[in-house]
C-alpha positions as CSV (number, residue, x, y, z in Angstrom):
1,X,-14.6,105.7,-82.6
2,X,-10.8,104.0,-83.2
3,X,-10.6,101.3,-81.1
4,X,-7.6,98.3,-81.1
5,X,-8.8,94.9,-80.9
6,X,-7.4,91.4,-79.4
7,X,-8.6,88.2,-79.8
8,X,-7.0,86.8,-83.3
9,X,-7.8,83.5,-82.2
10,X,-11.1,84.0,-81.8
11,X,-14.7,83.7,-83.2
12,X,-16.4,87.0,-84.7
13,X,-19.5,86.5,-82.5
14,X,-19.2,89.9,-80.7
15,X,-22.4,89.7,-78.0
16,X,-23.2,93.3,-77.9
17,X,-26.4,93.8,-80.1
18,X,-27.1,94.0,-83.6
19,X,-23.5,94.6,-85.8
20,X,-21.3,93.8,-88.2
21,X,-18.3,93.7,-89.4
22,X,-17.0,94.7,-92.7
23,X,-13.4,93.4,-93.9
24,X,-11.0,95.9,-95.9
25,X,-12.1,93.7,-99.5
26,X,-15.7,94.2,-98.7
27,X,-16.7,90.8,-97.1
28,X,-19.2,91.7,-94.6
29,X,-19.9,89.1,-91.5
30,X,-23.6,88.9,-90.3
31,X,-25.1,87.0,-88.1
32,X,-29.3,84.8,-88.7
33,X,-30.5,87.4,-86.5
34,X,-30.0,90.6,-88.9
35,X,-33.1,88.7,-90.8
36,X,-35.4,87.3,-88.0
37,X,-34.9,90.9,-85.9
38,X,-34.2,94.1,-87.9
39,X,-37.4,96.3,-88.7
40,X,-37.9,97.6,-91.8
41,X,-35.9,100.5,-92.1
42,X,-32.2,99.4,-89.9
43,X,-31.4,96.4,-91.1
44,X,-27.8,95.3,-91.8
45,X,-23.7,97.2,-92.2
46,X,-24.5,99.7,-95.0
47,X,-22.0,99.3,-97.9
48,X,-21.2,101.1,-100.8
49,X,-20.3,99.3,-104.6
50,X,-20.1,96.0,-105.4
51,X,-22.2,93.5,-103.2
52,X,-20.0,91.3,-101.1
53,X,-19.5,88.5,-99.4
54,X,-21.2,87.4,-97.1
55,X,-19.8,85.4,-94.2
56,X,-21.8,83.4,-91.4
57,X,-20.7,85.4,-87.8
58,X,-21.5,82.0,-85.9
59,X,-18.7,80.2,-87.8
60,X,-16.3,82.9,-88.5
61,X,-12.8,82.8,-87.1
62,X,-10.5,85.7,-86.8
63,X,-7.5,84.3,-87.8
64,X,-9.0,83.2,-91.2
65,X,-10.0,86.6,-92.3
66,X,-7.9,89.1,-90.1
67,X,-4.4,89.0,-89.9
68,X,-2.2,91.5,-87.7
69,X,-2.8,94.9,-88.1
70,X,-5.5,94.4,-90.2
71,X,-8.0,97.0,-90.5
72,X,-12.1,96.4,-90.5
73,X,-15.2,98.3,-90.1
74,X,-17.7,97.8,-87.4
75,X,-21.1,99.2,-87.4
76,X,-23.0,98.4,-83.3
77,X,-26.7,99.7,-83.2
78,X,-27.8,99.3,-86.7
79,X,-30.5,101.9,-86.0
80,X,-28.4,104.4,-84.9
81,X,-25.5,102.9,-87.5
82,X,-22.4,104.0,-85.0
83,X,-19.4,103.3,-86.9
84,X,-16.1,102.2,-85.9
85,X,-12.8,101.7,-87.2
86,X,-11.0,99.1,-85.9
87,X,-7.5,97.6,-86.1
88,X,-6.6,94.4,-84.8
89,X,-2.9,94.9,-82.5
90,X,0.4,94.9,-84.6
91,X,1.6,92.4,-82.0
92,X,0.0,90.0,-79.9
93,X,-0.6,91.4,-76.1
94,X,-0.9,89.7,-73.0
95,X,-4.7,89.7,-72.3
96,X,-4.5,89.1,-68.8
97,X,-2.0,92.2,-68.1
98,X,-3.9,94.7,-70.8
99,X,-7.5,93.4,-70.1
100,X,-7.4,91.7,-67.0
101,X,-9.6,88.7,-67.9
102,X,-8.7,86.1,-71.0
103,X,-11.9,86.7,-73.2
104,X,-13.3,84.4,-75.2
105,X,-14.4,86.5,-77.9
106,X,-12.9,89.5,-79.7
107,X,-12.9,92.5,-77.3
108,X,-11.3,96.1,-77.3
109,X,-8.3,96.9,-75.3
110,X,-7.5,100.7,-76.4
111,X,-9.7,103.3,-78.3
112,X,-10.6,106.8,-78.3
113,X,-14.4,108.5,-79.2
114,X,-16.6,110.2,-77.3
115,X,-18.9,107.4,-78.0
116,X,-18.3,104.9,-76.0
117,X,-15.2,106.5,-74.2
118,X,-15.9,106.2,-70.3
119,X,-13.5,108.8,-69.6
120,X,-14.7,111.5,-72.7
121,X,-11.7,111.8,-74.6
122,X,-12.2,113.3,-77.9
123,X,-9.2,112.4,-79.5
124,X,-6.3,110.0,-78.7
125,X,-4.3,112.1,-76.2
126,X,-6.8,114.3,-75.0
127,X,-6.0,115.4,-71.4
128,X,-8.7,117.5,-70.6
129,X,-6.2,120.6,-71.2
130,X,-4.6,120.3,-74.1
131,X,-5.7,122.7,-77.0
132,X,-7.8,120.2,-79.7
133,X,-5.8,119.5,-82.8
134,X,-6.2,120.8,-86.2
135,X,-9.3,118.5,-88.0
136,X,-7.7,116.4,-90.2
137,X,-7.5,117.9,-94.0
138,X,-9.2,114.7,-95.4
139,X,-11.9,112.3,-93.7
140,X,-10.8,109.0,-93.5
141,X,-12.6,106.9,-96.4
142,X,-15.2,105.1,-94.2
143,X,-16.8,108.3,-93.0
144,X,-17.5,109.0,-97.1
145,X,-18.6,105.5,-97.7
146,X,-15.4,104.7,-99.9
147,X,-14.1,102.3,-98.0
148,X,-13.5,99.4,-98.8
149,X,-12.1,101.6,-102.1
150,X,-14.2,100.9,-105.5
151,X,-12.1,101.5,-107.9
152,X,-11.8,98.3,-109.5
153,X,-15.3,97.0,-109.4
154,X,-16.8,96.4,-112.7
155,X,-19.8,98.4,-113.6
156,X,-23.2,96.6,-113.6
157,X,-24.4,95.7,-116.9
158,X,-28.1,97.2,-117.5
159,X,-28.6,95.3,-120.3
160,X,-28.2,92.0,-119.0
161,X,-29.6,92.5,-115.7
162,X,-33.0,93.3,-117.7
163,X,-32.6,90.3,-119.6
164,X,-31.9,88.1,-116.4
165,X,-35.3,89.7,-114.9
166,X,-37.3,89.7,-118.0
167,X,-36.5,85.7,-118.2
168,X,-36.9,85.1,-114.8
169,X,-33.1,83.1,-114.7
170,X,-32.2,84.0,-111.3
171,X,-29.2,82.1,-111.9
172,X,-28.0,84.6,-114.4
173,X,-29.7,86.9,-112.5
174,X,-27.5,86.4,-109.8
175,X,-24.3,86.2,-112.0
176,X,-24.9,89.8,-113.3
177,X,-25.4,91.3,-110.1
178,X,-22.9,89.5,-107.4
179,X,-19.4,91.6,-107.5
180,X,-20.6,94.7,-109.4
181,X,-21.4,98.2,-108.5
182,X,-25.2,98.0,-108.1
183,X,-25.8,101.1,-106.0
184,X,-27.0,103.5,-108.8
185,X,-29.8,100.7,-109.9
186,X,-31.3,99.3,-106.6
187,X,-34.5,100.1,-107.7
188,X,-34.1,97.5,-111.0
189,X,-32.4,95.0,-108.9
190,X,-34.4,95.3,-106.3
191,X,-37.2,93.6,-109.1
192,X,-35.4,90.8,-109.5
193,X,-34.9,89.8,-106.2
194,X,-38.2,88.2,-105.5
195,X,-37.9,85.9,-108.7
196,X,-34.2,84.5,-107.5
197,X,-35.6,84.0,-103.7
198,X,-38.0,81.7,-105.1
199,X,-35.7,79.7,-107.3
200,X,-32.4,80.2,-104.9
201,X,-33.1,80.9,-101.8
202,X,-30.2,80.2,-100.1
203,X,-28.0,81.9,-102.5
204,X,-30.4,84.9,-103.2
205,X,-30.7,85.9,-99.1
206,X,-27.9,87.7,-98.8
207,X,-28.4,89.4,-102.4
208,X,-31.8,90.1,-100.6
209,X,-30.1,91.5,-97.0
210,X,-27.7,93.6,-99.0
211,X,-30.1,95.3,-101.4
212,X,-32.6,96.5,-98.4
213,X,-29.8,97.5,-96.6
214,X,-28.4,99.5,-99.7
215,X,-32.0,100.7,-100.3
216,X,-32.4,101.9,-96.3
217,X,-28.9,103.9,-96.8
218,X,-29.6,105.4,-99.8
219,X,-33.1,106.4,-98.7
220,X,-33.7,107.9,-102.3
221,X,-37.6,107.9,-104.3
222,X,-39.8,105.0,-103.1
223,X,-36.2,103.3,-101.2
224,X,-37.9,103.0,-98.3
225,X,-41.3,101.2,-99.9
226,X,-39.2,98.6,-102.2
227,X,-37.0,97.9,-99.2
228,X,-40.0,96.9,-97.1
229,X,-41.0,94.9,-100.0
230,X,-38.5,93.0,-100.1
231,X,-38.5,92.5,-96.3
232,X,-41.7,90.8,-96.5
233,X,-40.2,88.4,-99.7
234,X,-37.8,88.0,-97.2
235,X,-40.1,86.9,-94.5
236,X,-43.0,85.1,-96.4
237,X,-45.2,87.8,-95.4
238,X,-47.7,89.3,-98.0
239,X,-47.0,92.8,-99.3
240,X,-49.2,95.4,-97.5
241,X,-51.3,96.7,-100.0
242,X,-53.2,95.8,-103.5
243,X,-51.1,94.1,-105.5
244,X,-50.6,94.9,-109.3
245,X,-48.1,93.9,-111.9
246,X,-47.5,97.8,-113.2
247,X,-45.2,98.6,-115.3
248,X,-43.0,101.1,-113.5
249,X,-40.8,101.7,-116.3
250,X,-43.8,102.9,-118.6
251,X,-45.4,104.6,-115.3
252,X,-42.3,106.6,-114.5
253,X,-42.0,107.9,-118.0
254,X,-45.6,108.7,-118.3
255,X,-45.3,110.7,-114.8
256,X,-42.8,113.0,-115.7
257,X,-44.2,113.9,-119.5
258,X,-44.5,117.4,-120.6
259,X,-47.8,118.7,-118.8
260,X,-48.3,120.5,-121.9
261,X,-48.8,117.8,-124.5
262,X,-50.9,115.4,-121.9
263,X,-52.3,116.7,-118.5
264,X,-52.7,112.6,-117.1
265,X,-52.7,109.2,-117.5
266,X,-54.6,106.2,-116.3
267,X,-53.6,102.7,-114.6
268,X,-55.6,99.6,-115.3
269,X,-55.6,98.6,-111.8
270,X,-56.3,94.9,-112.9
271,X,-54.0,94.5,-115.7
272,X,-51.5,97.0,-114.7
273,X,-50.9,98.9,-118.5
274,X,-50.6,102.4,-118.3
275,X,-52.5,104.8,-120.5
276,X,-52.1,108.4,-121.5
277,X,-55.0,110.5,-121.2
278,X,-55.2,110.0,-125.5
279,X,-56.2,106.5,-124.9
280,X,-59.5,107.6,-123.4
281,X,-60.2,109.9,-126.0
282,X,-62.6,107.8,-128.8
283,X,-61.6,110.7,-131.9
284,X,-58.0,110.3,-131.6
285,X,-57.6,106.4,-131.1
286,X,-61.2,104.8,-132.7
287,X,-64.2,103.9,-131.2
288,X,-62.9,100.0,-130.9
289,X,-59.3,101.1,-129.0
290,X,-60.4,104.4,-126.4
291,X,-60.6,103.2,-122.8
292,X,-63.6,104.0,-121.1
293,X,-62.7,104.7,-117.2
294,X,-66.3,105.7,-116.3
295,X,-67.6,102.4,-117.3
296,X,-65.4,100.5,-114.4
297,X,-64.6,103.8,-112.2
298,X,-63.0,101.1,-109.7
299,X,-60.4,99.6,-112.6
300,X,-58.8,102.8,-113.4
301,X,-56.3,104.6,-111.3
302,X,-55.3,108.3,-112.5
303,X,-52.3,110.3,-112.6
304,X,-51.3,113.8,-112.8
305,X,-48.0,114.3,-114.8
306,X,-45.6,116.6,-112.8
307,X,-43.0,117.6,-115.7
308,X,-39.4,118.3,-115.3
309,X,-39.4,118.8,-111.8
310,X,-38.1,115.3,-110.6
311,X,-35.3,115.1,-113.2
312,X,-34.1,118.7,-111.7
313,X,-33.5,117.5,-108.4
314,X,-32.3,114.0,-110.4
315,X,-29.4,116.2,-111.5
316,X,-29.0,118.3,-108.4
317,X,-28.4,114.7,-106.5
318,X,-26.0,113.7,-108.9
319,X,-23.9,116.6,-109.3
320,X,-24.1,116.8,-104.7
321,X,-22.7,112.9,-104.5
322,X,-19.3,113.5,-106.0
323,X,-16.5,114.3,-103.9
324,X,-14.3,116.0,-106.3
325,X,-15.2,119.4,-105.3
326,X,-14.4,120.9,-108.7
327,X,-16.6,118.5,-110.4
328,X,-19.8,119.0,-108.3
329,X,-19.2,123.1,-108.8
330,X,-19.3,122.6,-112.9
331,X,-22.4,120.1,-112.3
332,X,-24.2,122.6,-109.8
333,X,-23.3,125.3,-112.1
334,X,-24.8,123.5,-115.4
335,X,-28.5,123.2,-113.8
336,X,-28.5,127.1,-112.7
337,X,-30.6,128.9,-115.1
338,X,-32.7,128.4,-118.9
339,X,-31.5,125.9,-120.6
340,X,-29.9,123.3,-117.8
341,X,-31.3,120.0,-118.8
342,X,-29.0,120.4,-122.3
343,X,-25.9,122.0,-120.2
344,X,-26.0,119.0,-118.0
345,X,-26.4,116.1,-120.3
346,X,-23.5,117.4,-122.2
347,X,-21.7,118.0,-119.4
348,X,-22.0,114.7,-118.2
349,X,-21.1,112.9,-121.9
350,X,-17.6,115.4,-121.5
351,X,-16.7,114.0,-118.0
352,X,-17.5,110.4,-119.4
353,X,-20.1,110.3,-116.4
354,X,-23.0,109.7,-119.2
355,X,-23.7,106.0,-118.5
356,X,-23.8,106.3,-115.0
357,X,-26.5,109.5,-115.3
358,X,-28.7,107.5,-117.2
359,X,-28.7,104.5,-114.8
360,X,-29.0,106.5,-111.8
361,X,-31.8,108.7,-113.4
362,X,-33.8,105.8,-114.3
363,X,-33.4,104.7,-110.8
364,X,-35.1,107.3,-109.2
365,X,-37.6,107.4,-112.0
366,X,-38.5,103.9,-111.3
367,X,-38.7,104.9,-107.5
368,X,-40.7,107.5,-107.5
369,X,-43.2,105.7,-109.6
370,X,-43.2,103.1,-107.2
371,X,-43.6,105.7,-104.3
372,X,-46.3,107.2,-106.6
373,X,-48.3,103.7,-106.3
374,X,-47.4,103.2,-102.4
375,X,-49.1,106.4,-101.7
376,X,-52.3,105.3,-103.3
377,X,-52.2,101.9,-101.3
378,X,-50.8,99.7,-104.2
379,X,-47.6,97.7,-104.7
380,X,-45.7,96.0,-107.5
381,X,-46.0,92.7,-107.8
């Protein structure tokens, strides 16, 4: 839907369920109840790149962060995520003459969209007889999730969001993820999060809001189980499951091994290390070193390893994101065939996409090693 809006005096508390605004730079306006009311699953605007700003709806005035003409995103329902574009008036209107009433909160005067449109218009000047217009050659940005445009935002640095984690600085943390492009590594932020809501609360919330929200868009490999994670962290509620502090990382990798040289693995379900099948085998590592899994059957969790089969459809959801059409025909066409693992990675390291590939590949390594675990009743602590 397009709709006009009036109101430029006004507050941002828009009374008609669970939305939000999102500004052309990315600052998104929420309101306490996206926390205390969303179910796992809807929760919150979904936005693509950098996190952003995050402004209180209660407080917010118009005039401060919309001038005239200005153009914002609004997302009503949050399960059903109905998005609108909307443009506040180019001149100031007499409410009382376009409206009738004098409103005391930002309301739409014009639009077209056959939701909500009372009178069923499907575009602008539809008369009911009039033959429908050509679709436009190009969406507009917000139907591809590139709007607000990302261009410019600075590309998370792996390195030092591991570090951050790894020495639980949620200060640092915080500072490597706030203003860059996080989307391709939810999954490793998503790990820190718990650390900085314990040591910042108030500044790691909407860090918190914006990573599930991310997570429940992107609905990629164990999205959905780390998002309701993080819900809970949210909420003070326990995780629902046995907790253990696995390795993912090692987990993931150890997954997807070559069948042939290793046909499992094991997880110590108390300490959380993850062991190939070698470890349990007394003539390859000593007497002193193999793991003995029928002495505490209970302890030891085991895995199959599936192979290459996960990092096929890895490249598959790569190559299917980009909208250049002539780049996602050379990706597609690298993975056809014997031989498409090598075509792709050097693909990728021609197009200067390598570093993202590898971050975004880890990413769904990591969540379907954590999907893995959910399936068998256990969480990451």
């Amino acid at each position: 839907m397009f709709c006009a809006v009036w109101g430029i005096r006004s507050h941002l508390s828009v009374r008609l369920g669970l939305a939000t605004p999102l500004r052309s730079d990315g600052t998104a306006i929420v309101g306490p109840e996206h926390l205390a009311m969303t179910p796992p699953g809807g929760i919150v605007e979904s936005l693509d790149g950098a996190i952003p700003e995050v402004v209180d709806m209660e407080s917010a005035k118009v005039a401060r962060l919309l001038g005239l003409g200005a153009e914002f995103q609004f997302t009503f329902d949050l399960g059903d995520n109905w998005t609108h574009r909307c443009v506040v008036g180019d001149e100031k209107v007499d409410p009382i003459e376009v409206v009738g009433i004098r409103p005391d909160v930002p309301v739409p005067y014009w639009g077209w969209g056959t939701i909500p449109d009372q009178y069923g218009r499907r575009w602008a000047d539809d008369d009911g007889q009039s033959p429908r217009p050509r679709r436009p050659s190009r969406s507009h940005p917000m139907l591809l999730h590139a709007w607000p445009a990302q261009d410019q935002i600075p590309a998370l640095d792996m390195s030092e969001l591991r570090s951050a984690i790894s020495a639980a600085d949620a200060a640092r943390f915080l500072g490597a993820v706030l203003g860059h492009d996080v989307d391709d590594a939810l999954q490793h932020v998503g790990t820190g999060v718990p650390m900085a809501l314990k040591q910042r609360r108030e500044q790691a919330e909407p860090v918190a809001v914006a990573v599930i929200n991310r997570l429940t868009w992107r609905a990629g490999p164990g999205d959905a189980v780390l998002a309701e994670d993080l819900l809970a962290c949210l909420r003070g509620e326990p995780l629902s499951g046995k907790v253990v502090p696995v390795d993912l990382e090692m987990l993931g990798s150890e997954l997807e091994g070559d069948p042939n040289m290793s046909t499992c693995g094991y997880v110590d379900l108390r300490t959380g290390q993850v062991y190939d099948a070698g470890s349990t085998d007394s003539m390859l590592v000593g007497e002193d070193a193999a793991v003995d899994v029928e002495a505490e059957p209970d302890r030891w969790l085991r895995f199959g390893r599936a192979g290459s089969r996960g990092g096929w459809h890895d490249m598959a959801a790569f190559a299917e994101r980009h909208h250049d059409a002539a780049l996602r025909q050379r990706l597609e066409r690298a993975i056809e065939g014997k031989g498409a693992f090598g075509r792709f990675r050097d693909l990728v390291h021609q197009e200067g996409l390598a570093d993202r590939w590898y971050v975004f590949s880890a990413d769904r390594q990591l969540g379907r090693a954590r999907e893995f675990l959910a399936d068998k009743g256990i969480r990451v602590s």
